[in-house]
C-alpha positions in Angstrom: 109.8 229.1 125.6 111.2 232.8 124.7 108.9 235.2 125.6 109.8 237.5 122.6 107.9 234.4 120.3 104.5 234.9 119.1 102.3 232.6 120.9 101.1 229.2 119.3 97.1 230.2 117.8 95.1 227.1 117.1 94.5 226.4 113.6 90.9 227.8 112.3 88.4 225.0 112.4 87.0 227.0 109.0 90.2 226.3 107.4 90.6 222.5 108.5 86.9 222.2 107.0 88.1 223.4 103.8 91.0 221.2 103.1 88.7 218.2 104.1 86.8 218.8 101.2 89.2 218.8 98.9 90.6 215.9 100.0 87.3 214.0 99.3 87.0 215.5 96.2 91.0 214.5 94.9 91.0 211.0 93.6 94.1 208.9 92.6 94.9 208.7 89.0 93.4 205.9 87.3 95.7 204.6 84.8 94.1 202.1 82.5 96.7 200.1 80.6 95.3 198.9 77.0 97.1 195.5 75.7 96.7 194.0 71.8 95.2 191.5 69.9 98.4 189.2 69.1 96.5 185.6 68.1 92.8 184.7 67.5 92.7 180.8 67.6 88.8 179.1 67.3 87.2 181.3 70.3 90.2 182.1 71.9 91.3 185.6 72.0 95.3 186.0 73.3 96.2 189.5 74.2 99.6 191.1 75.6 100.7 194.3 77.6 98.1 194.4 79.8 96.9 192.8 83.4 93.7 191.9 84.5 92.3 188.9 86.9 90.5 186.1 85.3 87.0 186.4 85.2 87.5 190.2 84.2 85.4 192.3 81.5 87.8 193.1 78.7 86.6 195.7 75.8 88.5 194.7 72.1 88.0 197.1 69.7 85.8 196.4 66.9 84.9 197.3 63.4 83.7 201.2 63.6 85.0 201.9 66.8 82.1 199.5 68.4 84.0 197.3 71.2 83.2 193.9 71.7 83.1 192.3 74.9 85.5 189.8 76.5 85.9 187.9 79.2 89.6 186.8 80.9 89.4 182.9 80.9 93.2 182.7 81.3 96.8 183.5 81.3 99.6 182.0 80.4 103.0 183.8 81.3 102.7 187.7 79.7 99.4 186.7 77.9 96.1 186.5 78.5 93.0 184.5 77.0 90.1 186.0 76.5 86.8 185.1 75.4 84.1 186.8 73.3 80.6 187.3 75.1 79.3 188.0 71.7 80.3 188.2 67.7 83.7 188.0 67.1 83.0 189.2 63.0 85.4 192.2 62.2 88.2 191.9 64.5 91.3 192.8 63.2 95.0 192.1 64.3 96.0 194.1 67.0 93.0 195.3 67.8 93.1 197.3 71.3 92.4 195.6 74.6 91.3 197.4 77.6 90.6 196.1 80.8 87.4 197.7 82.5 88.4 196.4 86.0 84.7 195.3 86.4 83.7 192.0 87.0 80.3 190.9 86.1 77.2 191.6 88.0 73.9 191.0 87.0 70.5 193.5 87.6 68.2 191.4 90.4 65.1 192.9 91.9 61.2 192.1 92.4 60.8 193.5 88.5 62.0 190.3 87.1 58.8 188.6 88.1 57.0 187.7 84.8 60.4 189.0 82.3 62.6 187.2 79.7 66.4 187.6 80.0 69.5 186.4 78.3 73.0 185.4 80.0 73.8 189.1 80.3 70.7 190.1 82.0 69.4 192.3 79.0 65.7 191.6 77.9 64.6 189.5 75.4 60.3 189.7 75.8 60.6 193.4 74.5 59.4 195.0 77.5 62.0 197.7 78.0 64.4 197.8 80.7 64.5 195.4 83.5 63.9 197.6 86.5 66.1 196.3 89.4 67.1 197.3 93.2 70.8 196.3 93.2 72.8 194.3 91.1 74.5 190.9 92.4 77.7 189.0 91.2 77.6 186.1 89.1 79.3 184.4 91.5 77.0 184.4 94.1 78.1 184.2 97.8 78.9 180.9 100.2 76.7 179.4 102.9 78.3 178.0 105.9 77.6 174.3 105.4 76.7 174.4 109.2 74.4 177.3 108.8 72.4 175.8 106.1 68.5 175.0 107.3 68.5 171.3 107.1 65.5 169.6 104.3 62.3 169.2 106.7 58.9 170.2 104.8 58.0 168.8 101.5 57.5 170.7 98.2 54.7 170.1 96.3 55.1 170.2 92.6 52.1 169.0 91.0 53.4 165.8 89.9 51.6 162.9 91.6 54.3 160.2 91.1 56.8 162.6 92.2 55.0 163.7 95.1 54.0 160.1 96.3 56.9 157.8 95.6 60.0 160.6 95.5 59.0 163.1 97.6 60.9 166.5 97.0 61.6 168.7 99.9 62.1 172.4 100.3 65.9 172.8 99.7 66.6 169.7 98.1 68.2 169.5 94.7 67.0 166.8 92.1 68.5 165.5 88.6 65.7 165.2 85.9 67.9 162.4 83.8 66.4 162.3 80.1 67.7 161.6 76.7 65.8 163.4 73.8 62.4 163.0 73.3 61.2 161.6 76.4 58.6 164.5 77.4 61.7 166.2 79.5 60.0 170.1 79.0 56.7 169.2 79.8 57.5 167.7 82.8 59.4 170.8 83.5 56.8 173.3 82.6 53.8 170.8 84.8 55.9 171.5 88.1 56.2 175.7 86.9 52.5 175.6 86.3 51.6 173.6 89.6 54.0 173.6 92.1 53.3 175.7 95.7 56.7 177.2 95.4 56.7 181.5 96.0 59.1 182.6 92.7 60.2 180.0 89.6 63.4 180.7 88.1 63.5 178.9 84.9 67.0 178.3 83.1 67.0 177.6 79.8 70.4 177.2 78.7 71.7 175.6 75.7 69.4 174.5 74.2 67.5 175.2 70.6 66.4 178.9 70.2 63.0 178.3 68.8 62.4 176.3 72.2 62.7 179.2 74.3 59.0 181.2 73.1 57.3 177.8 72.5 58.2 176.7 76.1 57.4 180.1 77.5 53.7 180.5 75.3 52.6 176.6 75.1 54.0 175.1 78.2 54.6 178.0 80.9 51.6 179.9 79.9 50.3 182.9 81.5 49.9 181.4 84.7 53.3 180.2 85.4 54.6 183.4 83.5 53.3 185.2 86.3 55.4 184.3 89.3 58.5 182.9 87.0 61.9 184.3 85.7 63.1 183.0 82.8 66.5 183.0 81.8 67.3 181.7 78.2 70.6 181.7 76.6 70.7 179.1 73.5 72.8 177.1 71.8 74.3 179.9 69.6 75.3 182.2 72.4 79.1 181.9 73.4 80.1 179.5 75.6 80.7 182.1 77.9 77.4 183.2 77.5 75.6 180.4 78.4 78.1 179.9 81.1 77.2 183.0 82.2 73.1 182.3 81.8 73.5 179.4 84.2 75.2 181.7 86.9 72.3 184.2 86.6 69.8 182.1 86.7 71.3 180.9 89.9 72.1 184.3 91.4 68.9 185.4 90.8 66.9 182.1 92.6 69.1 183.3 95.5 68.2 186.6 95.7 64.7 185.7 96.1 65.6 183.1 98.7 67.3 185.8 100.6 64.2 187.5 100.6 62.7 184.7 102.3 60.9 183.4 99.5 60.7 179.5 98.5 61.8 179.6 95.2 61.9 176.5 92.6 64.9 176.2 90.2 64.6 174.8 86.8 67.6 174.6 84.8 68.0 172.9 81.1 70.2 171.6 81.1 73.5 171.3 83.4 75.0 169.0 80.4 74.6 171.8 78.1 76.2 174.2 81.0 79.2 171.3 81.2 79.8 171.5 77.7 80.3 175.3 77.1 83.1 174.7 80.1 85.0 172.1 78.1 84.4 174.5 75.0 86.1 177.3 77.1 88.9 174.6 78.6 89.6 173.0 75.6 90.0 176.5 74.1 92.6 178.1 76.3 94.8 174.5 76.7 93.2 172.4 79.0 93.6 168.9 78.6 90.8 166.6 77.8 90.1 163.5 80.3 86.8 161.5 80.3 85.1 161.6 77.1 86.7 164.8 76.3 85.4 166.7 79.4 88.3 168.4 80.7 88.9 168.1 84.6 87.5 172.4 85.5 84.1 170.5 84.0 84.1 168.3 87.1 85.2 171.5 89.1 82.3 173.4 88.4 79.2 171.5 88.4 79.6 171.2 92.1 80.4 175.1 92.7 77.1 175.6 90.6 74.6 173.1 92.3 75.7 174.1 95.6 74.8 177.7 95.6 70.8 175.9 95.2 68.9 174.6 98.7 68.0 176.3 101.7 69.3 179.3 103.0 70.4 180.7 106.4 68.1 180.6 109.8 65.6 182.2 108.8 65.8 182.4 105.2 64.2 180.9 101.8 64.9 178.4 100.2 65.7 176.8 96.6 64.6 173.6 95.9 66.5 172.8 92.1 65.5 170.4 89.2 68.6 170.1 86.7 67.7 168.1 83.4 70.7 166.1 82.2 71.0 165.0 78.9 72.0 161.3 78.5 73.5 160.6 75.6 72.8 157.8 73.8 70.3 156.9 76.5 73.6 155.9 79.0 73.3 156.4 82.5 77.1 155.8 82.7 77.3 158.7 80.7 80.2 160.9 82.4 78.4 164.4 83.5 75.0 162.0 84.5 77.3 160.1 86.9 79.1 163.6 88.3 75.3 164.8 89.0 74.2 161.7 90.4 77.1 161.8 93.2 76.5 165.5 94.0 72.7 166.1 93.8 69.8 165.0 96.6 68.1 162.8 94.5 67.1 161.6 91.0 64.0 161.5 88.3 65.0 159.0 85.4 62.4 159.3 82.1 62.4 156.0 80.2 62.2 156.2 76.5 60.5 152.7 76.4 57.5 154.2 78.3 57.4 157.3 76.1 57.0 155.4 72.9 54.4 153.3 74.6 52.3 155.9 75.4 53.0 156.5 78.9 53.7 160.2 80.1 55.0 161.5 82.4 57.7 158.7 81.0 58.6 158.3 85.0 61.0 155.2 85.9 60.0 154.9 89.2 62.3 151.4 90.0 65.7 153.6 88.6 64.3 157.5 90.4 64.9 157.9 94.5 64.8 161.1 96.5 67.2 161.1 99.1 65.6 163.0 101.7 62.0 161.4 101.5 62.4 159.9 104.6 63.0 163.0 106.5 60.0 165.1 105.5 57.5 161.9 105.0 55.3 160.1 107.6 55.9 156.4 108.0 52.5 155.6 106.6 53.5 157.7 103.5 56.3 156.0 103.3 55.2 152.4 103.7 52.7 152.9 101.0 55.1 154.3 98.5 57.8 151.0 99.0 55.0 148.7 98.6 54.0 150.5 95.5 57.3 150.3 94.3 57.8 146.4 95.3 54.8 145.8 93.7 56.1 147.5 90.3 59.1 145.5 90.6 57.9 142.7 90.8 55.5 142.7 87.8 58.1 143.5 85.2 60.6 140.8 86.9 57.3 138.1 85.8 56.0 139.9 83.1 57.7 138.0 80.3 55.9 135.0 82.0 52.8 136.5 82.7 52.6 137.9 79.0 52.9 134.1 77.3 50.4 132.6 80.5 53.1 130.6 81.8 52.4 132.2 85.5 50.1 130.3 87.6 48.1 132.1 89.6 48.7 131.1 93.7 52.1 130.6 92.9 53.4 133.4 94.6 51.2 135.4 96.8 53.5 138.5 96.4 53.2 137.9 92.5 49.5 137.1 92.4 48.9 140.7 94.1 50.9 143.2 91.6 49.1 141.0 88.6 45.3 142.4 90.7 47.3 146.1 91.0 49.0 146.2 88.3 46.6 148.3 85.8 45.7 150.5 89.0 49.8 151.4 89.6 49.9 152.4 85.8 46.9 154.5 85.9 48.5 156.1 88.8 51.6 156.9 87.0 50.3 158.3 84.1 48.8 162.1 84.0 47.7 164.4 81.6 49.6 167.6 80.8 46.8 169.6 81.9 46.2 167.8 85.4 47.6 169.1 88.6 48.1 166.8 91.1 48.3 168.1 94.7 50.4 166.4 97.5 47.5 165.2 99.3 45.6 164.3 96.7 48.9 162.1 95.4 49.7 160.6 99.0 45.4 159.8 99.3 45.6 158.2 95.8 48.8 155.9 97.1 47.4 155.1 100.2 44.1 153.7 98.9 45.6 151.5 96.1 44.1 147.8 97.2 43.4 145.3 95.6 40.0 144.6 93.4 37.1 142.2 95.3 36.3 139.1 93.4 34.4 139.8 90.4 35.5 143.5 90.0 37.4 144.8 87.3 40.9 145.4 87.9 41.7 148.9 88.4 38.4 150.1 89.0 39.4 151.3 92.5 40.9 153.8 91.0 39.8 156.2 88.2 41.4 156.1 84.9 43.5 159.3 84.2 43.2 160.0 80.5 46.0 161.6 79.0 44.9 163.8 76.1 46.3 163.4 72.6 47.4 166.7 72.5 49.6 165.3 75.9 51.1 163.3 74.1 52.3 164.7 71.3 53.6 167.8 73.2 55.6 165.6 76.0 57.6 164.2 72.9 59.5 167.5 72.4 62.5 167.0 74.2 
């Protein structure tokens, strides 16, 4: 080193401060590049010259410079397919599309306790804005299959068939399989009103609008109000929309769950939630397969139904009732038999048992919970196969019984669900207005014996009336 050079000074620690700074404070250019409206076909939006990752928010310009909202379902080589979340009245030929980069996240929080939201998360019970802590994706996040809790204690929901015969468990998920007409949201809003669970999460998706304030005022009531969320999105949302009302129903059963809270899902109905997917498949070129239900359909019931049951160590849980709509009264019926492979169990209502009279319309011989026999005593659960053999075997003889052609001694196994039979239907059957706790249910099984010469048959145990006004409200689909 020359002597004659000025010596090396360190640089000033001010100075480094100060370029710091305004590095924090320099961002990179954000260039948003907007696309057009080239083809509008049925629900299907196409758009070209710009990019944007499928399940993107996408504005299109609108009539009066209001945008309306969009969401990427698709792409197919330079274009993409959008779908409306709302109205589609007053767009015009290339119309402007601009890619937010956002994808959708919904408002989640102890605030939603007691409120009325639609797919989007906006309220619908006119309480102002829905105070929330953080906001969640739709999508929700994956468990570890291995780090799931396994199904151990049971969940009581009110409902004493249900609780005696097809025990539910804390994390399980159940079909409620119903055509229309069977007493399907009464049933529904009995387990809000009386289950044990922490936080309800009711979905309502689908289905008729005027449904949504008579099954939040006559059958939730202020009591299940209380501790419930109800998300509704009806049948004249976008299918996109209800899509979406599914999803944040879901993501918002597992925030509570993460909180450590059991929480009880009720969604109706995952049919209705299958066909806004085949709308949206259909729409954007997706061939049909069984009964029109394109193969995503098949895709995304599964991706859905798994986000429900228990959580980490440590965690909540969601135990999940989805209805599902058989049509025509089939069983076969595509979407019923995808749910029946995939979910922890099944509750079948019987239309012949609702026009007779008989609610809840339970078919106990076609309904089985899968994990009753890991969170039920062996007592419990000899009592509830004897019930059920006993059922079974009445309405195999009944046609003889009915015209006297049975003769009693015959068949000792036949001779003793004639003496129970009246009891087993008066334990089946329960008013509207009736909880049922899980004791009381398993007590009720348990001491179902037959009548001592000279008693009247079902006099063991007492009658449970089942008020008119029952009745005529567990029709309503």
């Amino acid at each position: 080193m020359n002597s004659a050079d000025p010596p090396t000074l360190p640089r000033s620690p001010r100075w480094i401060r100060h370029l710091s700074a305004v590095r924090e404070r320099v961002e990179k250019p954000r260039f948003i590049v907007e696309g057009r409206l080239t083809r509008m076909v049925g629900l299907t939006l196409e758009a070209v010259g710009c990019h944007a990752p499928v399940g993107a928010r996408c504005r299109v310009e609108g009539p009066d410079g209001r945008d309306i909202e969009a969401e990427v379902v698709g792409f197919a080589g330079e274009k993409l397919f959008l779908m409306p979340i709302g109205r589609m009245q007053g767009i015009v030929p290339n119309a402007r599309v601009t890619p937010t980069g956002e994808a959708y996240d919904v408002p989640v929080g102890p605030a939603l306790l007691g409120r009325v939201l639609d797919g989007a998360g906006d309220p619908l019970d006119g309480k102002g804005p829905v105070a929330h802590t953080h906001r969640t994706p739709l999508t929700g996040r994956n468990i570890n299959p291995m780090a799931r809790q396994p199904i151990r204690e049971p969940l009581d929901v009110g409902i004493r068939s249900i609780n005696a015969l097809m025990s539910v468990g804390r994390g399980q998920r159940m079909g409620l399989f119903a055509g229309s007409g069977v007493g399907k949201s009464v049933l529904l809003g009995m387990m809000t009103r009386y289950t044990t669970a922490d936080v309800i999460v009711v979905g309502l998706i689908g289905e008729r609008g005027r449904e949504v304030k008579e099954f939040i005022e006559n059958i939730l009531g202020e009591e299940g109000m209380a501790r419930a969320v109800v998300i509704a999105s009806p049948a004249d949302d976008s299918p996109v929309m209800r899509l979406h009302g599914a999803a944040l129903a879901t993501s918002v059963a597992e925030y509570f769950r993460d909180q450590g809270l059991n929480v009880l899902l009720l969604m109706d109905s995952l049919t209705r939630y299958a066909q806004a997917q085949r709308e949206v498949a259909l729409a954007i070129g997706e061939p049909p397969a069984t009964k029109g239900y394109p193969p995503s359909v098949f895709a995304k019931i599964p991706q859905l139904v798994e986000r429900a049951g228990n959580g980490d160590s440590g965690g909540g849980s969601i135990t999940a009732f989805y209805t599902v709509l058989t049509e025509g009264d089939d069983p076969q019926d595509p979407i019923a038999d995808a749910a029946r492979a995939i979910l922890d169990g099944h509750v079948v209502l019987s239309r012949e048992l609702a026009e007779s009279g008989h609610y809840p319309a339970i078919d106990v011989e076609a309904s089985i919970s899968r994990a009753m026999t890991e969170i039920t005593r062996d007592e419990h659960l000899k009592a509830a196969h004897r019930f059920k053999r006993l059922y079974a075997i009445y309405r195999q003889h009944r046609d003889l019984i009915s015209v006297g052609a049975y003769q009693p001694g015959s068949d000792p196994q036949v001779d003793e669900a004639i003496a129970l039979y009246s009891q087993l239907i008066q334990f089946l059957q329960q008013g509207m207005n009736e909880p049922v706790s899980l004791v009381e249910s398993i007590s009720a099984l348990q001491g179902l014996q037959p009548p001592e010469p000279g008693v009247t048959q079902g006099s063991s145990l007492p009658v449970v009336s089942v008020p008119a006004s029952g009745n005529t409200d567990a029709s309503e689909g």
